[in-house]
ROVO-994069 format. One record per residue: residue in one letter; x, y, z of N, C-alpha, C, O in turn; residue number from 1. Coordinates in steps of 0.1 Angstrom, whole numbers. Layout:
ROVO-994069
 aa   n_X   n_Y   n_Z  ca_X  ca_Y  ca_Z   c_X   c_Y   c_Z   o_X   o_Y   o_Z   i
  a     X     Y     Z     X     Y     Z     X     Y     Z     X     Y     Z NUM
...
END
This chain:
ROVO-994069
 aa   n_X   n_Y   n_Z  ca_X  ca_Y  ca_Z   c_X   c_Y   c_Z   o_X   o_Y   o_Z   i
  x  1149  1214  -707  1158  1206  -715  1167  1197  -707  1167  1185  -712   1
  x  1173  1199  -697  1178  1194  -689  1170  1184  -683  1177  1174  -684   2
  x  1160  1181  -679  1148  1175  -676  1151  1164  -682  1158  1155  -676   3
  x  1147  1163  -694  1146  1154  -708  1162  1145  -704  1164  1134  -701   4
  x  1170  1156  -707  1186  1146  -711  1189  1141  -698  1201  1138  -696   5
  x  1181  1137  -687  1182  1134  -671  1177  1121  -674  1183  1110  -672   6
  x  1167  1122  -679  1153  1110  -679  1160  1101  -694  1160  1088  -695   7
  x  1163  1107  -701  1164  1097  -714  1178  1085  -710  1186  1087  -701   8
  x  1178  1075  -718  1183  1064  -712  1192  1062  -724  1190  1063  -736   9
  x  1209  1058  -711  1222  1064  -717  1229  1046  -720  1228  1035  -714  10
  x  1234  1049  -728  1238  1032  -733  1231  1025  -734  1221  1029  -740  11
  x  1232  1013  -730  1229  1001  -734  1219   999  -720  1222  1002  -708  12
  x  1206   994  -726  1195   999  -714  1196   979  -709  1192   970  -716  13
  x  1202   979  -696  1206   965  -690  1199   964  -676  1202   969  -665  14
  x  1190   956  -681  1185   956  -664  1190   943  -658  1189   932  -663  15
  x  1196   946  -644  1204   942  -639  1198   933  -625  1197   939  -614  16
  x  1194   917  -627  1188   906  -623  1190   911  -605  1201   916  -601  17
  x  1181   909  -598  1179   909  -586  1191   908  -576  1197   914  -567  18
  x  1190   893  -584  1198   883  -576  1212   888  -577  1219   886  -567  19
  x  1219   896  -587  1225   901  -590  1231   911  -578  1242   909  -572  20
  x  1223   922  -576  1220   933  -564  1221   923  -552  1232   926  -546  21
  x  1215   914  -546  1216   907  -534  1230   908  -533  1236   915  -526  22
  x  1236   896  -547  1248   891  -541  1262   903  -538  1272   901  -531  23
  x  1260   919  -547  1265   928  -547  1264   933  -531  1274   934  -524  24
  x  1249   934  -526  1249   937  -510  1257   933  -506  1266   939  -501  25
  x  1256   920  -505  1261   905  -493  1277   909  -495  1284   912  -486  26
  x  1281   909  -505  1298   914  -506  1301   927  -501  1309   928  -491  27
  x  1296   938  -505  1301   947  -492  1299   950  -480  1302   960  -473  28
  x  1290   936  -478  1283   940  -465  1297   933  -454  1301   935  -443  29
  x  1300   923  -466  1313   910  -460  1326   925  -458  1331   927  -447  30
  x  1328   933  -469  1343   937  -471  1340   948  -457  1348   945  -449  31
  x  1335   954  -455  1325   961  -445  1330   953  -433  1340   955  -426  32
  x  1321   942  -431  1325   937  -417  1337   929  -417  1337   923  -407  33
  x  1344   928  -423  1356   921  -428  1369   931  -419  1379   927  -413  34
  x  1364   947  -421  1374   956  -421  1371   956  -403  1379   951  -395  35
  x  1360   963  -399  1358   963  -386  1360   950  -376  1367   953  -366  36
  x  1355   939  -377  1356   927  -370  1365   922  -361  1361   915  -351  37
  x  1379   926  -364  1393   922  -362  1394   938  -344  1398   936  -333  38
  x  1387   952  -350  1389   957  -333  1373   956  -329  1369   960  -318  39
  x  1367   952  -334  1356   944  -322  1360   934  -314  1357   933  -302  40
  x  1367   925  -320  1371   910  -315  1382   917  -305  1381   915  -293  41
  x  1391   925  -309  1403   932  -299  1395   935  -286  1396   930  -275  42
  x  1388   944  -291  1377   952  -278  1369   941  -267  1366   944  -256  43
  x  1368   933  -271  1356   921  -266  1371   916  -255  1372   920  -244  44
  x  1381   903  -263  1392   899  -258  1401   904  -244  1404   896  -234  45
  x  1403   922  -246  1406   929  -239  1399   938  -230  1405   947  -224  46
  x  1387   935  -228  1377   944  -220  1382   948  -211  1384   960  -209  47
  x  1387   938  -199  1392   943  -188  1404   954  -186  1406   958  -174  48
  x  1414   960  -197  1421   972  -201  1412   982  -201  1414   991  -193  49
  x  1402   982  -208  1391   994  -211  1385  1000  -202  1382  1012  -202  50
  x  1382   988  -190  1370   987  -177  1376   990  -166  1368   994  -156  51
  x  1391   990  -165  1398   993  -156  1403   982  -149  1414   983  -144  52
  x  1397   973  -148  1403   957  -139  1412   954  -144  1414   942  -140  53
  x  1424   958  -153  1434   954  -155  1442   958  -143  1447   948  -138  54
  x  1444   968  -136  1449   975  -128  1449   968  -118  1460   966  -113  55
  x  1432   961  -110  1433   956  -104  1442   939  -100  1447   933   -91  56
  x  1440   935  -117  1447   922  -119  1464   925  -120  1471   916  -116  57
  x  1468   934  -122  1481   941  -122  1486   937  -107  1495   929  -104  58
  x  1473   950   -99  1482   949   -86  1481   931   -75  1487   927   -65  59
  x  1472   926   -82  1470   904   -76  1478   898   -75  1479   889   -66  60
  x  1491   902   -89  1497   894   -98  1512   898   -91  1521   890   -91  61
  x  1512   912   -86  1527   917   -81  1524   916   -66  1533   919   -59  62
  x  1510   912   -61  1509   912   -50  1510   893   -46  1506   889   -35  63
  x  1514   886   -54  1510   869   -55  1525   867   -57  1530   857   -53  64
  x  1537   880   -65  1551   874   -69  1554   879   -51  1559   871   -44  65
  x  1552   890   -46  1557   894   -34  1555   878   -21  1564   875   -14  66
  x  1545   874   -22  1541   864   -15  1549   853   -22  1555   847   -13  67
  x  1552   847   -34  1562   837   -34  1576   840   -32  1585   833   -25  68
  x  1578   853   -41  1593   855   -30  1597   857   -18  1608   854   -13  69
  x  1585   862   -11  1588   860     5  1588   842    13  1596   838    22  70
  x  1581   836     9  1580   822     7  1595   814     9  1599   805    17  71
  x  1600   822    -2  1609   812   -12  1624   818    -2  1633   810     2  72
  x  1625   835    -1  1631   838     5  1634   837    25  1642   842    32  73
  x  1623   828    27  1621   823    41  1615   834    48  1610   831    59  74
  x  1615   843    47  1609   857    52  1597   851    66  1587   843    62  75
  x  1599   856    80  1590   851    86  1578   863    80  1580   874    75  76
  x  1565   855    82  1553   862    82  1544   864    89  1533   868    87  77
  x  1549   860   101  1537   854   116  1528   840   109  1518   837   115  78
  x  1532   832   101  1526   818    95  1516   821    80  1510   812    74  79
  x  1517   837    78  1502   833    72  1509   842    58  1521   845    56  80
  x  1501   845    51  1506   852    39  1491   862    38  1480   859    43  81
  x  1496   878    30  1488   885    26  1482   882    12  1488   882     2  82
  x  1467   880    14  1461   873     1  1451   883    -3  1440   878    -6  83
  x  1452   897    -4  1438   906   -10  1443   905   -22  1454   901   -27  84
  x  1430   910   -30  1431   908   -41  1422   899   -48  1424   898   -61  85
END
C-alpha cells in the first residue's frame, strides 16, 4: 500500500523544462563558488605565510632597515654592508 501512495502523482503533475534545471544548476553552482572564492583568492595572494617564506622575507626586510640605519647613522662597516638574504 505504501508502494502505490509513493508512485501515485501528488499535485499538479508539472514537468519542469530542461533548460529550466540548467539554469537552476549554473546558480548554485555561482552561490557555491561565490561563497568559497574570496579564501581561495586569500590563499593564492598570501602563499608565502603558509609556505614559510614569509619568515624569510621578515628577516631581508629587518636585515635591509639595520643596513640603512647603519648607513644613515655613519656606523663604520669596513666599506661594505651585510646583504644575505
Amino acid at each position: 500500500m505504501a508502494d502505490n501512495f509513493i508512485k501515485q502523482p501528488f499535485g499538479l503533475n508539472i514537468k519542469v523544462p530542461t533548460r529550466t534545471i540548467h539554469q537552476t544548476e549554473k546558480t548554485a553552482q555561482g552561490v557555491v563558488n561565490s561563497l568559497w572564492e574570496p579564501l581561495f583568492n586569500f590563499i593564492d595572494e598570501n602563499q608565502n605565510v603558509f609556505t614559510g617564506n614569509i619568515a624569510n622575507e621578515i628577516e631581508k626586510y629587518n636585515l635591509m632597515m639595520f643596513n640603512v640605519g647603519a648607513a644613515l647613522r655613519k656606523e663604520s662597516h669596513g666599506g661594505s654592508f651585510d646583504i644575505k638574504g
